[in-house]
Structures are given as C-alpha cells and as structure tokens.
ZALUM-793256 format. One record per residue (C-alpha): x, y, z. Coordinates in steps of 0.02 Angstrom, whole numbers, plus 32768, in hexadecimal, padded with zeros to 4 digits. Example, Ala and Ser with C-alpha at 12.3 -4.5 7.8 and 13.67 -1.06 7.14 Angstrom:
// ZALUM-793256
82677F1F8186/82AC7FCB8165/
// end
This chain:
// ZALUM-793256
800080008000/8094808B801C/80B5804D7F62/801C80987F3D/803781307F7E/80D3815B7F38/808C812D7E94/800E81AF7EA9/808B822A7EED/810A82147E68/809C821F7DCE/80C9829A7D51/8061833B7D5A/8002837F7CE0/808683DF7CB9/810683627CA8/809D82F87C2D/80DD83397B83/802B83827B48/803284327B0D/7FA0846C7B63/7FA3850F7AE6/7F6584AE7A51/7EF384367AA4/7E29846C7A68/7DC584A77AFC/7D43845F7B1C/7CCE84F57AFA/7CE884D47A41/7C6984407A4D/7BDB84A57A61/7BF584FB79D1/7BF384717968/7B5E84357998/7B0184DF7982/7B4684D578CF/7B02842378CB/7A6884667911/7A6984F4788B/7A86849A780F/79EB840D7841/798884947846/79A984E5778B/799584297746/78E78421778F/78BA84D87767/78EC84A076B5/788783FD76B9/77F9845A770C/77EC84DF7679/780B844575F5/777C83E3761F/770184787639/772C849B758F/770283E87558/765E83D975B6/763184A07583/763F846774CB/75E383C074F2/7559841A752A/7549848B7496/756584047402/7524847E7383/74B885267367/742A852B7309/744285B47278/73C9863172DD/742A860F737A/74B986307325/748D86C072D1/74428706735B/74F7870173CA/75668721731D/75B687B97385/75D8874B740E/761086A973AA/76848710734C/76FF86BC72D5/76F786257361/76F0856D7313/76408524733D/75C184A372F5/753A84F3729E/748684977272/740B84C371EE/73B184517154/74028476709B/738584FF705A/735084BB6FB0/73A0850E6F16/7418855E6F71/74A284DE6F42/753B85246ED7/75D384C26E9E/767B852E6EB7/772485126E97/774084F66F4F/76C584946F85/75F984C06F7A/759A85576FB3/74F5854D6FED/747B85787075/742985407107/738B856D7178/734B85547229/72AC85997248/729E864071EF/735A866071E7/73B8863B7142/748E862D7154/74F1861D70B5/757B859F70BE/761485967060/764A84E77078/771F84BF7058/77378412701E/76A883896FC8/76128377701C/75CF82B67060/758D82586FDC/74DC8270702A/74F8831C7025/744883736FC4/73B983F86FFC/734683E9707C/73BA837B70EB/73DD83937190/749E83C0719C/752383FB7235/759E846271FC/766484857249/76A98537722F/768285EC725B/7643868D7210/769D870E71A4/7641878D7177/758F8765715A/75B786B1711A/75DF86157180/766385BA713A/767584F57164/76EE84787159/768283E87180/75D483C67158/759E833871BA/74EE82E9718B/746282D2720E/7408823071F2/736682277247/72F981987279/728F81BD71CB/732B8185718A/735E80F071D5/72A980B971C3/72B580D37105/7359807E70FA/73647FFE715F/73F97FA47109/7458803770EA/7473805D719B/74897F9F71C2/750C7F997136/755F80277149/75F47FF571BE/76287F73711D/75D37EDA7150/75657E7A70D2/
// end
C-alpha cells in the first residue's frame, strides 16, 4: 500500500506530460458545432417544408378552367400552369410550329398557339388540358393532353382496354 502512494505522489503533472496545452481545442468549441448542426437541420427542413407545399399547392390546383384563368391573368402572369377548355370548332389552324386554335369554358374563349404536333385524337369540341402560360393575350402550350370522359370509354370499350399494347 505505501507503493501506492508513491505512485500517486510521483506521477508526472500535468505539466510534465508533454501535451501542449496551447493547441489543445477547448471544449467550448463543441457547442458550436452543434448549433451549426442545429442550423443547418433546420435550413434542410425549411427547404423540405417549402418543397412539398409547393407540390401539394400545385396538386390541389391541377388545372384552371379558361374563365378562371382569364379571370386571374394579372395574377398568373407568365407562370407555367395547366389550362382547361373544349377545342372551339373551326378554330383549328395548321402553322409551321405546331397548330393554333382555340378553346372555351363557359362563355370565355382563349386562343392557343400550340409548339410541337398535337395527339393523334387531337380535333374540336374535345375536352383538352393544356401546359404553358400567357403572352400577351394568347396562351401558348407545349402540351395538349386529351381528357377522356366516361362517354368515351363507354363508346370505346376496346380502345381503352387495348391501349397499353395488349391484344
């Protein structure tokens, strides 16, 4: 037991032990990684937060009608949005550039000018949704997507049961 003692008595002292004490981190720095790990938790879910109310707020609003969007033109701006209306009759025009044409909802008439080929289904009086925005007083689209309604299915069975390839 005196062993012991002397053990404990003759260690080496802190100074003694060879550590340069100047250029060891405090330990104050930790906290201040963890508030930039904190920081930086909360800009990733800031970021998510914004990115999925931007995913449900267009989920909600698939498309506008053409009154709708006529009505908020000033707000919608040159903004990319869906836009829904049936091919006024007549109004189709083939163009270098694609087709120009019009559609309705309600009272409200919207002429389209339509980059690219239309669907093959493509033809008046159709139900279509369009992609693109305004310029000027003329929406013009990139996509025309057809709306097939249950009419349609009911008057073509097999097309819609054939459609994904199968016989």
């Amino acid at each position: 037991m005196a062993e012991r003692g002397k053990i404990a008595v003759g260690a080496e002292s802190p100074a003694d032990s060879g550590v340069d004490w100047k250029t060891v981190r405090s330990l104050r720095s930790r906290p201040v990684t963890a508030t930039r790990a904190i920081i930086a938790l909360l800009v990733i879910a800031v970021a998510l937060t914004f990115v999925i109310y931007k995913g449900i707020s267009n989920a909600i609003q698939y498309f506008y009608t053409a009154q709708q969007a006529v009505a908020q033109k000033s707000q919608l701006g040159s903004k990319t949005f869906r836009l829904e209306g049936i091919v006024v009759p007549g109004s189709i025009k083939d163009t270098q550039s694609g087709v120009d044409f019009q559609v309705r909802f309600a009272n409200t008439v919207v002429p389209v000018v339509e980059i690219g080929s239309p669907p093959q289904l493509f033809q008046p009086t159709i139900p279509v949704v369009l992609v693109g925005h305004f310029q000027g007083n003329y929406f013009w689209s990139n996509q025309i997507m057809i709306k097939h309604t249950a009419n349609y299915v009911a008057a073509h069975p097999n097309r819609i049961k054939n459609a994904g390839g199968g016989s």
